[in-house]
VEXZAKE-234057 format. One record per residue (C-alpha): x, y, z. Coordinates in steps of 0.05 Angstrom, whole numbers, plus 32768, in hexadecimal, padded with zeros to 4 digits. Example, Ala and Ser with C-alpha at 12.3 -4.5 7.8 and 13.67 -1.06 7.14 Angstrom:
<recs>
80F67FA6809C 81117FEB808F 
</recs>
This chain:
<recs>
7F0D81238207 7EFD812181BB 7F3F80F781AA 7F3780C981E5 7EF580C181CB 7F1380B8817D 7F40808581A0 7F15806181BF 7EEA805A8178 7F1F803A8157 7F2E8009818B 7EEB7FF48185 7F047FD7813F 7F2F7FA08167 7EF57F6F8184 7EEB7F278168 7EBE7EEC8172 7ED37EA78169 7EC77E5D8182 7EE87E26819F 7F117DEF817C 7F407DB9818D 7F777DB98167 7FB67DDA815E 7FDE7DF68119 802F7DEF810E 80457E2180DF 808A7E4080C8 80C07E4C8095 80F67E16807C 81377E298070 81797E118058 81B97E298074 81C17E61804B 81857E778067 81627E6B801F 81147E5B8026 810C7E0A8010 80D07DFE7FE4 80B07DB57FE0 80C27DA08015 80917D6B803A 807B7D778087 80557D3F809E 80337D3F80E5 80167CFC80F7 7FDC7CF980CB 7FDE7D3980AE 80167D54807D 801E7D9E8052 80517DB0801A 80827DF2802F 80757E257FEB 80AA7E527FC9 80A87E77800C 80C37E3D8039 807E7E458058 80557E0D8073 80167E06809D 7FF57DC980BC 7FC37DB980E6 7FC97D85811F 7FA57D64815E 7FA87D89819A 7FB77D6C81E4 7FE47D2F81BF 80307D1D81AE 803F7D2E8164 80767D20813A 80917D478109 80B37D3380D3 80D07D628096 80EF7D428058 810B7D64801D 81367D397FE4 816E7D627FEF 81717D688035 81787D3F8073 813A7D2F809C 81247D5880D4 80F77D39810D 80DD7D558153 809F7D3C8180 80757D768197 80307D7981C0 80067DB981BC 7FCF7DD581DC 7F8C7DDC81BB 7F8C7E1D8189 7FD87E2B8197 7FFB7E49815E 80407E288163 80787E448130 80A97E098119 80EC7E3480EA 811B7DF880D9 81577E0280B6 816A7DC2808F 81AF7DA88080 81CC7D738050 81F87D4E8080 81CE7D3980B4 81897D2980CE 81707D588105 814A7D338142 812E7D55817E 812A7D968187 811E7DC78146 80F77E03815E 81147E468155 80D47E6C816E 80967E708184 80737EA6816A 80917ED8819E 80937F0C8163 804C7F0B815D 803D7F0681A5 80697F4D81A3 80457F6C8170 80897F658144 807E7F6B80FC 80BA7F3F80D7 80D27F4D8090 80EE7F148060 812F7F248048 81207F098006 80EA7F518007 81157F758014 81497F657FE2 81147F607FA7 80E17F9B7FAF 80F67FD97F86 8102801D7F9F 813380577F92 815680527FE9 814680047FD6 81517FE0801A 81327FD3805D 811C80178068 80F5801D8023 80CB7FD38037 80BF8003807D 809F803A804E 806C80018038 804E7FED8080 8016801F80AA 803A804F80E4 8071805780AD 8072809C8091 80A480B8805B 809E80E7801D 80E980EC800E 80F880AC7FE3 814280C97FE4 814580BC802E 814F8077805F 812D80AD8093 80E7809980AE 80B580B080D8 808980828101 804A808D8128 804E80DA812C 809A80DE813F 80D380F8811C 811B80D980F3 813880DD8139 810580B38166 8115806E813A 8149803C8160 816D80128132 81977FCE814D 81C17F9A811F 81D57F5E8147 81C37F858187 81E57FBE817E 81D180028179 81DF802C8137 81E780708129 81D680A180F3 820180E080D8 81F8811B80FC 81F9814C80C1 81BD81398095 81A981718071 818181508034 816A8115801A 81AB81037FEA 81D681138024 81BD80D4803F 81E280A58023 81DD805F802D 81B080398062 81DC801B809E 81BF7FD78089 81D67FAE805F 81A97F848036 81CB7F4E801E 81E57F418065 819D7F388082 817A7EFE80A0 81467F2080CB 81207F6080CE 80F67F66810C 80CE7FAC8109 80A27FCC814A 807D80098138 80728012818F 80617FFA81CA 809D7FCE81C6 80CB7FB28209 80FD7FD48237 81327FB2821F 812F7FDB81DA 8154802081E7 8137806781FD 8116807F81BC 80CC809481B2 80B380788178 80C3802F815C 81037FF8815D 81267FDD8120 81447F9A812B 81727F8280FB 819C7F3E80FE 81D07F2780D0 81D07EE180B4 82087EB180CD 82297E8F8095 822D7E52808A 824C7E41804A 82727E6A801A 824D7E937FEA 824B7ED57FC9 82167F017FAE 82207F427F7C 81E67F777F6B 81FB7FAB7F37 81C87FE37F23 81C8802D7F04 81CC80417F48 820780197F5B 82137FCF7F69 822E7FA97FB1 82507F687FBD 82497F377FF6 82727F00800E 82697EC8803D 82AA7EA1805E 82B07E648084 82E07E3780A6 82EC7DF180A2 82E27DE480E2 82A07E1680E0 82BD7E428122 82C27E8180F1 829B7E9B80C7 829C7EE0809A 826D7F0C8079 827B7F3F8058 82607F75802B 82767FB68000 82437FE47FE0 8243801D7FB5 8215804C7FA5 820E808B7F78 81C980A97F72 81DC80DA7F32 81A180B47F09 816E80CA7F42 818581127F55 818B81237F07 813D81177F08 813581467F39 811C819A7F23 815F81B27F34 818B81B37EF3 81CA81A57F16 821681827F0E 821081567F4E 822C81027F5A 821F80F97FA2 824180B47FA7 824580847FE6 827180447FFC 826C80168035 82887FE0804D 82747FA88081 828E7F6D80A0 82707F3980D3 82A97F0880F4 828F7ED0811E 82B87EA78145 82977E6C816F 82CC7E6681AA 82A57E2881C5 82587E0E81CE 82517E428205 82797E7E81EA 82767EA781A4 82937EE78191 82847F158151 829A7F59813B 82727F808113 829E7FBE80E6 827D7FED80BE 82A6802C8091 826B80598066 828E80968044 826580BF801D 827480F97FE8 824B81357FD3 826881687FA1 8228818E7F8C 822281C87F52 81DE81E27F45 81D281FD7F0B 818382167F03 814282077F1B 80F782137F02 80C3820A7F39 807C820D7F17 804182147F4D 8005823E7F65 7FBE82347F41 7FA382277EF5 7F8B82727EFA 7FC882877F1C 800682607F06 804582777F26 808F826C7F18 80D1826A7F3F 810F826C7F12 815182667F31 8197826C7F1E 81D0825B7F44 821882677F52 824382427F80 824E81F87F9C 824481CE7FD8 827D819A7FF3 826A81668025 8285812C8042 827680FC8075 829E80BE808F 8285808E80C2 82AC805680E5 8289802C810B 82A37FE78136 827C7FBA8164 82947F7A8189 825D7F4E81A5 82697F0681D7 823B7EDC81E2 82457EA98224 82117E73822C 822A7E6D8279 81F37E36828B 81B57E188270 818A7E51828B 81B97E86828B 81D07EAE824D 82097EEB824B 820F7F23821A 82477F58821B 82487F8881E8 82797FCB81DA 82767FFA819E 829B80348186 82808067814E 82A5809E8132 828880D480F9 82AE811080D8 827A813E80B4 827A817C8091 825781A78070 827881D58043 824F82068008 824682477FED 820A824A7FC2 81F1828C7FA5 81A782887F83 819082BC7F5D 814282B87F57 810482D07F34 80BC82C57F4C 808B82CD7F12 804982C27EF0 805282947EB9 803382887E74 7FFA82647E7C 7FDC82697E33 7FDB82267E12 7FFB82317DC6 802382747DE7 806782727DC2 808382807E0E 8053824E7E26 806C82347E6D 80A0826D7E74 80A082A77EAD 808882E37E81 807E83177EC6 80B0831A7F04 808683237F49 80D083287F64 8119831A7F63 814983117F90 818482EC7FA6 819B82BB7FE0 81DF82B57FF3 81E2826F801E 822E825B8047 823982238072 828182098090 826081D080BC 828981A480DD 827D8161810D 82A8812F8133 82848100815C 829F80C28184 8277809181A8 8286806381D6 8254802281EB 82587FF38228 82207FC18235 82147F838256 81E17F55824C 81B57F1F8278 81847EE98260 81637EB8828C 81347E76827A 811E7E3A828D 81057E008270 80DB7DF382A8 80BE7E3182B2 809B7E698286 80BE7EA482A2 80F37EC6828A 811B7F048298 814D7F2F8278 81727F6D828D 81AF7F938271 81DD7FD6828B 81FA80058257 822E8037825B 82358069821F 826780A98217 825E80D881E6 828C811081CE 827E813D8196 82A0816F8177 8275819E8148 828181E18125 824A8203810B 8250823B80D8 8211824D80AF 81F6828A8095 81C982A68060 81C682ED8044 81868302801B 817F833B7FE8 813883407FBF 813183757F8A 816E839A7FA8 8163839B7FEA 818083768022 815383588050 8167835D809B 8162832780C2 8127830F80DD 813D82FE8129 814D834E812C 8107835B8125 811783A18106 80D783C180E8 80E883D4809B 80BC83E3805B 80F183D38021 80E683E57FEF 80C284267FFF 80F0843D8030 8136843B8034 814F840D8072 817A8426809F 818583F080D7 81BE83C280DE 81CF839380A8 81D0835180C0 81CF830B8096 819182F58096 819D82B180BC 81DA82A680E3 81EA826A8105 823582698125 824A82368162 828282048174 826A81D581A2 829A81A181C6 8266817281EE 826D81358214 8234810B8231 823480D3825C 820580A0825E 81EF80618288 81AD80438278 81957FFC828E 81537FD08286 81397F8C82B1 80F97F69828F 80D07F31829E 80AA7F058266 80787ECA827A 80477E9F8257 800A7E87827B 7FC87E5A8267 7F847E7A826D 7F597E358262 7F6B7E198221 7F847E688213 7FC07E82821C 7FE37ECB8233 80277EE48231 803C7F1D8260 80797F52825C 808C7F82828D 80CA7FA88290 80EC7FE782A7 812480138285 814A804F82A4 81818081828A 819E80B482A9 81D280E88285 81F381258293 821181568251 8255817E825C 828081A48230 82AC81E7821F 8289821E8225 824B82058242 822A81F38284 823281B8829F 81EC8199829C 81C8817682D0 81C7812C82E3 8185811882C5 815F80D582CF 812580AC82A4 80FB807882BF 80D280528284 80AB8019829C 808A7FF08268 805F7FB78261 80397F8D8223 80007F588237 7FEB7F2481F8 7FBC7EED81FE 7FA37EB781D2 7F537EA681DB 7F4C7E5D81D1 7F1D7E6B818C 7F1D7E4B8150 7F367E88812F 7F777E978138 7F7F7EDD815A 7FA67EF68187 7F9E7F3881AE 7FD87F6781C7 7FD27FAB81F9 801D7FC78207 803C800D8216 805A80348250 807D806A825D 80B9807A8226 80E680A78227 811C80C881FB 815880F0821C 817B812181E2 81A6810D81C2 81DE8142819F 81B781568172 81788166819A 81A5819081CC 81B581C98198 818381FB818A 816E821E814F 81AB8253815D 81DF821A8162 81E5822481AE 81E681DC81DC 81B381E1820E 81C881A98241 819281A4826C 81568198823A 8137815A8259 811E811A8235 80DE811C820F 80B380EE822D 807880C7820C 803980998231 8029806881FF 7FEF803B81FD 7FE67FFF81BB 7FAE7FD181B2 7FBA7FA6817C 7F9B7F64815D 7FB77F318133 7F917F02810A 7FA57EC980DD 7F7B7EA080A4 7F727E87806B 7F577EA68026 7F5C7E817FEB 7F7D7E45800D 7FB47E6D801A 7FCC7E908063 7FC07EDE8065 7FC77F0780A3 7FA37F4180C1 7FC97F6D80EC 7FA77FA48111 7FC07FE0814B 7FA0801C8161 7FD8804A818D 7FD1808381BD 800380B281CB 800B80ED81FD 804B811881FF 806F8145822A 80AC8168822C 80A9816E81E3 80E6818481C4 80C981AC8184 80EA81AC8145 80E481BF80F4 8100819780C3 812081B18086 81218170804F 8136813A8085 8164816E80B0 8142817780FB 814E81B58120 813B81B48167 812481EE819A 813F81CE81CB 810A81EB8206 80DB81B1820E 80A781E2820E 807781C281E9 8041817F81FE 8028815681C6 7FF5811B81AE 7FF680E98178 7FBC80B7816F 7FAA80868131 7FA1803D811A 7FCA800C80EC 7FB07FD580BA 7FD97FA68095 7FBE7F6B8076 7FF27F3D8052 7FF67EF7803F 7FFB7ECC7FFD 7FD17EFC7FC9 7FFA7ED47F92 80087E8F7F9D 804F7E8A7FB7 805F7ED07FCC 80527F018002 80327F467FF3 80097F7D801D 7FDE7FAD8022 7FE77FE9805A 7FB780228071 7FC7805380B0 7FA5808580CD 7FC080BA8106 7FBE80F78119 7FF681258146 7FF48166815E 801A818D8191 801181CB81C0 805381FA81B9 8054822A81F7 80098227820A 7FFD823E81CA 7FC4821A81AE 7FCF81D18187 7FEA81CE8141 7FFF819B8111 804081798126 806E817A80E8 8065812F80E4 8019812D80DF 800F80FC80A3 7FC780E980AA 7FB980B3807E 7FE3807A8062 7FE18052802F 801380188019 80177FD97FE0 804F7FAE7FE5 80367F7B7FA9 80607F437F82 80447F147F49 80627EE67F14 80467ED47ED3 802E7E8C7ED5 803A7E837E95 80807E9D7E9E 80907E8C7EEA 80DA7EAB7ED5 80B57EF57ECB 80A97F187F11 808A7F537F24 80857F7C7F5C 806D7FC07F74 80737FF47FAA 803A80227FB8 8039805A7FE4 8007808A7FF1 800C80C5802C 7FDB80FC8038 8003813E8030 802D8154806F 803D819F8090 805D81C9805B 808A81DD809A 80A3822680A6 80DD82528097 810E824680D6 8113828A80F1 80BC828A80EE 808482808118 806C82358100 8027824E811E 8028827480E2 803D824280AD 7FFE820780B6 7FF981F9806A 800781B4804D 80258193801B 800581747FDB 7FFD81247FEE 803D80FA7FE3 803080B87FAF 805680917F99 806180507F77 80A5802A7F60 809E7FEB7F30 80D17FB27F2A 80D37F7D7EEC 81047F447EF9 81107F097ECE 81317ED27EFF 81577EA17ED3 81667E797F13 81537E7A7F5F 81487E457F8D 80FE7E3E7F74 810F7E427F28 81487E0E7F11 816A7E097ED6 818F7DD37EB1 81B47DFF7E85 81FE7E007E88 82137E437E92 81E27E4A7ECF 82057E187EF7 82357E437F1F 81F37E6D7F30 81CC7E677F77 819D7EA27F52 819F7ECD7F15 81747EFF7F0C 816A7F427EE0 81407F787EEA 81207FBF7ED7 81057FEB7F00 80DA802A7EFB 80D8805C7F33 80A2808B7F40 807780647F07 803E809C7EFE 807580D07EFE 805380F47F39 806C81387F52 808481297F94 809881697FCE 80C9815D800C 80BE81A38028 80BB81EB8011 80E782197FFD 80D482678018 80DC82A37FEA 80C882E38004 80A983167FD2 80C383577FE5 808D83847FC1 804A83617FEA 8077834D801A 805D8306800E 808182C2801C 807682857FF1 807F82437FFE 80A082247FC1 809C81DA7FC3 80E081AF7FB9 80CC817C7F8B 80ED81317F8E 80FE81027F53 80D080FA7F1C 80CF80B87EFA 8108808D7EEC 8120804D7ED1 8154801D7EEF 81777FDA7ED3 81877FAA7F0D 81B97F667F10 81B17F347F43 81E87EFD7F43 81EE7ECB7F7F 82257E967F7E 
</recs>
């Protein structure tokens, strides 16, 4: 009752007055066709007329309940003109991409706010590409918004709302991506599967979002690559690395080509890390886009992907300082040994598109993704837990001048993974220009076969005794007496697994826009269902298992003077396991553990104004979840292991704020805050922290110029997360493990001096060949804040104590960046 009750207090934070007026506002973003925002460039509406800024961005106000033309002029483009009539208060949303060849009459529209009717938040490319950060991409803009939680800045991973890495769908173009299987930390990562240079829209849902996004719990990441239009090429080089992009056309504009190389090697990040070590993780990827427009009615594209990534890791030392002023404590380490991974990842889509009548659009889509892991390394550490010199002026100030304990840890892995997947999906979208209803539905077939090896174990010796392994649950009292039991290492983890799953999942959704008065309201309802059955060697053949997930999202408009709009979604999700959710903490496929399923309720508000003359915008959600048939897991860095039971139920409530808008003439910043709490009840055993309870949330994404130098930019990335769950040993009770970690901040810094862009021209000479020209330095982790992922455990074998050692991330860092676009 108490959290229905907290719920129900933060929805009361969603409830606006207005009045009544009668006219209407055209707003949107002007482009050019290479999708470049088009500054001063003059809209003119009747009587009434605005200037697009830096942005592309313009806003006007116009007569409601009347014809008006719109006409958009720029000196180096061709006119654009379309008539329009609008209902009093609408909010209509005019993109128009202008060309030098001719003028554009009729029809221009290329949306009408549906994003915002969805509660979609949408991310400029430009953003992305220009905000620093040490994974710099899509994912590190995610970090910035509310629901978005992440303390590993060596990771693409992200939680959202309470879930895990694993409950996060990702689409480019339509089509579903996948992540490595074999994640084991944060610089084993490797690059995100997007692309930024390839971008031209980021749509983002952080939940309640439609049936026609797949069977995951938590939010949707839509991702669509620009079609080109012209040729041109863009190069980044960094200390991290450097990627190239190039886009191809034909004369007769039927194909078109984009495609992009990157390379990454995060030595200049890892090397700031505690760990003393000889490591180059190092990453390469290649993509490609081919379009091919067959006629007016039919298109094809391919989309090819190839990401190989390297580790070769040699720790050397660590010194882990913690504990209290009065009681400083010290974990020294020296190792022995290496680690060898790999992990290669092909991945090939082909999409058509078939415009078979006015009303009537046809998508087909098939995919294939292959991965070959391992995990290969034999690491011995040799450790001493101590009190260290506190005594400022102490010659051995800082050092470890009494051993609590020594030991050592023996750690082996031979992991290997091949997985193949297999996608099959038609699609169905009908509209009418007549009519406000439409529908869309789609039927998906996807085969899975995986082939994993798993060979892990750990042996553990502290001051000279070998400790037995915790799952025998043989009573000892080393080092006072002598144990006689079995010796045993003290983790062991050994399967092969050869699975195959078969999938069919389908979805049918109807959309409709209605008038209430001079309001209006927009209606989605929809249903998803998947069934799957999981085979294999050596297993059972599971059972045929079915989902049902209806969903639904209502919006509507109010007819006030303010411009608000007012959203309620949710339904019923569901996730079925996936591989990696079917093997338990022994290795062992379970093929009957059933999909987690998740009733999820969003009320959200969106208001837009102005402040300072300029347009700002007030986004606000409050979100109820209730879970059951919780699959519990702990994660080690960004490595889930599952129990594979579903014996657990769950909650997550909380509320999101994000207010952004023109804080500096010209560009876009904002400012973030989330709250939530999530808890879950293992086994009927009382509620307890889920390992992703982040509870508040904090995030700055800020740019600025200096108007005395409009060249200089600036921009900043602020994040600030209340501490999560410390986590638990593996083999342990996490009822017994409830600590926390210190809280995670964090803020990266970019400089950039742009000596051309499409906003700043240049006369000189040697700029000519230049579209932009740009160079930059960048500070990571500016207030050189210490940072923890997880802990590390260390058992004390005299008081028979266990400490939780934290892994610190980077400390700070400093980066020189290139942008060159031709």
């Amino acid at each position: 009752m108490k959290r229905i009750i907290d719920f129900i207090a933060i929805c009361i934070l969603f409830i606006g007055l207005s009045s009544y007026a009668q006219t209407a506002r055209i707003k949107g973003v002007l482009l050019d066709e290479s999708n470049k925002p088009i500054a001063k460039a003059s809209v003119k509406a009747n009587a009434a007329s605005a200037i697009s800024n830096e942005n592309g961005f313009f806003q006007i106000t116009v007569p409601a309940n009347q014809k008006i033309t719109v006409e958009i002029t720029h000196v180096s483009f061709k006119k654009a003109v379309t008539v329009i009539e609008l209902k009093p208060n609408e909010d209509y949303e005019l993109n128009v991409v202008l060309n030098q060849r001719a003028e554009q009459l009729g029809e221009v529209v290329v949306s009408k706010g549906r994003k915002r009717v969805e509660g979609v938040t949408t991310i400029a490319p430009e953003v992305i590409r220009t905000i620093p950060g040490a994974n710099a991409g899509v994912e590190n803009i995610l970090k910035t918004l509310p629901g978005v939680y992440s303390n590993n800045e060596l990771s693409t991973q992200y939680a959202v709302r309470g879930g895990n890495y694993d409950e996060n769908l990702v689409y480019v173009n339509e089509i579903e991506v996948y992540r490595p299987f074999l994640i084991r930390s944060g610089q084993q990562e490797g690059l995100s599967f997007t692309n930024t240079e390839m971008v031209q829209n980021v749509d983002f849902s952080a939940g309640g979002f439609q049936a026609k996004y797949g069977d995951k719990l938590s939010s949707v990441l839509d991702i669509t690559y620009r079609r080109p239009t012209k040729f041109q090429a863009a190069v980044d080089a960094s200390l991290l690395g450097g990627s190239a992009t190039v886009d191809l056309v034909s004369k007769n504009q039927k194909w078109s080509n984009i495609t992009g190389v990157r390379y990454r090697d995060n030595s200049l990040l890892v090397k700031s890390q505690e760990t003393e070590t000889n490591f180059r993780p190092t990453f390469v990827d290649v993509q490609t886009l081919i379009n091919f427009d067959a006629s007016t009615k039919w298109q094809w594209s391919f989309l090819g992907n190839i990401s190989q990534n390297r580790y070769n890791y040699q720790p050397i030392s660590r010194q882990t300082n913690f504990g209290t002023i009065d009681n400083p404590i010290a974990l020294q380490v020296f190792y022995d040994g290496q680690e060898k991974d790999r992990y290669l990842t092909l991945f090939g889509a082909l999409k058509s598109v078939y415009q078979v009548s006015d009303d009537f659009k046809l998508k087909f889509i098939g995919s294939a993704y292959h991965t070959q892991e391992q995990e290969h390394f034999d690491i011995e550490a040799q450790y001493a837990l101590g009190e260290v010199d506190s005594n400022i002026g102490s010659e051995t100030f800082g050092d470890v001048v009494y051993s609590r304990g020594v030991g050592s840890q023996l750690s082996h892995a031979r992991n290997n993974l091949d997985a193949l997947i297999f996608n099959a999906e038609v699609k169905g979208f009908h509209s009418s220009k007549t009519s406000e209803h439409q529908v869309e539905w789609g039927f998906k077939y996807t085969k899975e076969d995986i082939r994993d090896r798993i060979v892990e174990w750990e042996a553990i010796d502290s001051a000279g005794f070998s400790l037995p392994a915790p799952i025998l649950d043989i009573p000892h009292d080393q080092p006072y007496t002598p144990y006689t039991g079995p010796l045993a290492p003290y983790q062991n983890v050994r399967a092969t697994n050869f699975v195959q799953i078969n999938r069919f999942s389908g979805y049918a959704q109807w959309n409709y826009r209605g008038e209430i008065g001079a309001g209006e309201y927009w209606i989605n309802a929809g249903v998803r269902a998947h069934q799957w059955q999981v085979s294999g060697d050596n297993i059972v053949t599971g059972d045929s298992q079915i989902t049902f997930s209806p969903r639904a999202q209502f919006a509507i408009k109010p007819a006030w003077e303010m411009d608000m709009l007012f959203r309620l979604s949710g339904g019923v999700y569901h996730q079925p396991p996936f591989y990696r959710e079917l093997r338990d903490a022994a290795g062992v496929v379970q093929p009957n553990v059933k999909a987690q399923q998740s009733v999820h309720i969003v009320l959200g508000n969106d208001y837009s104004f102005k402040m300072w003359g300029r347009p700002f915008k007030l986004v606000s959600e409050a979100y109820y979840k209730h879970l059951s048939d919780v699959n519990t897991y702990t994660i080690d860095n960004v490595r889930i292991r599952y129990a594979a039971n579903n014996d657990a139920t769950a909650y997550v409530y909380g509320a999101d704020f994000r207010l952004n808008g023109e804080f500096v003439p010209g560009t876009e910043s904002w400012f973030s805050f989330g709250y939530l709490k999530t808890e879950e009840n293992q086994d009927g055993k009382g509620y307890i922290a889920r390992p992703t309870d982040q509870r508040l949330k904090f995030g700055l994404l800020f740019q600025d110029y200096m108007p005395n130098i409009p060249n200089l930019k600036m921009y900043l990335n602020l994040v600030y997360n209340t501490g999560l769950p410390g986590g638990s040993p593996s083999y342990a009770d996490p009822y017994n493990y409830q600590l926390r970690l210190k809280d995670y901040r964090r803020a990266d810094a970019g400089f950039s001096y742009v000596f051309k862009d499409t906003a700043i021209k240049s006369n000189k000479n040697w700029l000519k060949p230049f579209r932009e020209l740009a160079l930059g330095f960048e500070i990571f982790n500016l207030f050189n804040n210490q940072n923890a992922i997880t802990n590390t455990w260390v058992r004390d074998v005299y008081t028979k104590s266990q400490y939780g050692i934290p892994n610190y991330m980077t400390t700070r860092t400093f980066n020189l960046k290139l942008n060159v676009r031709l």
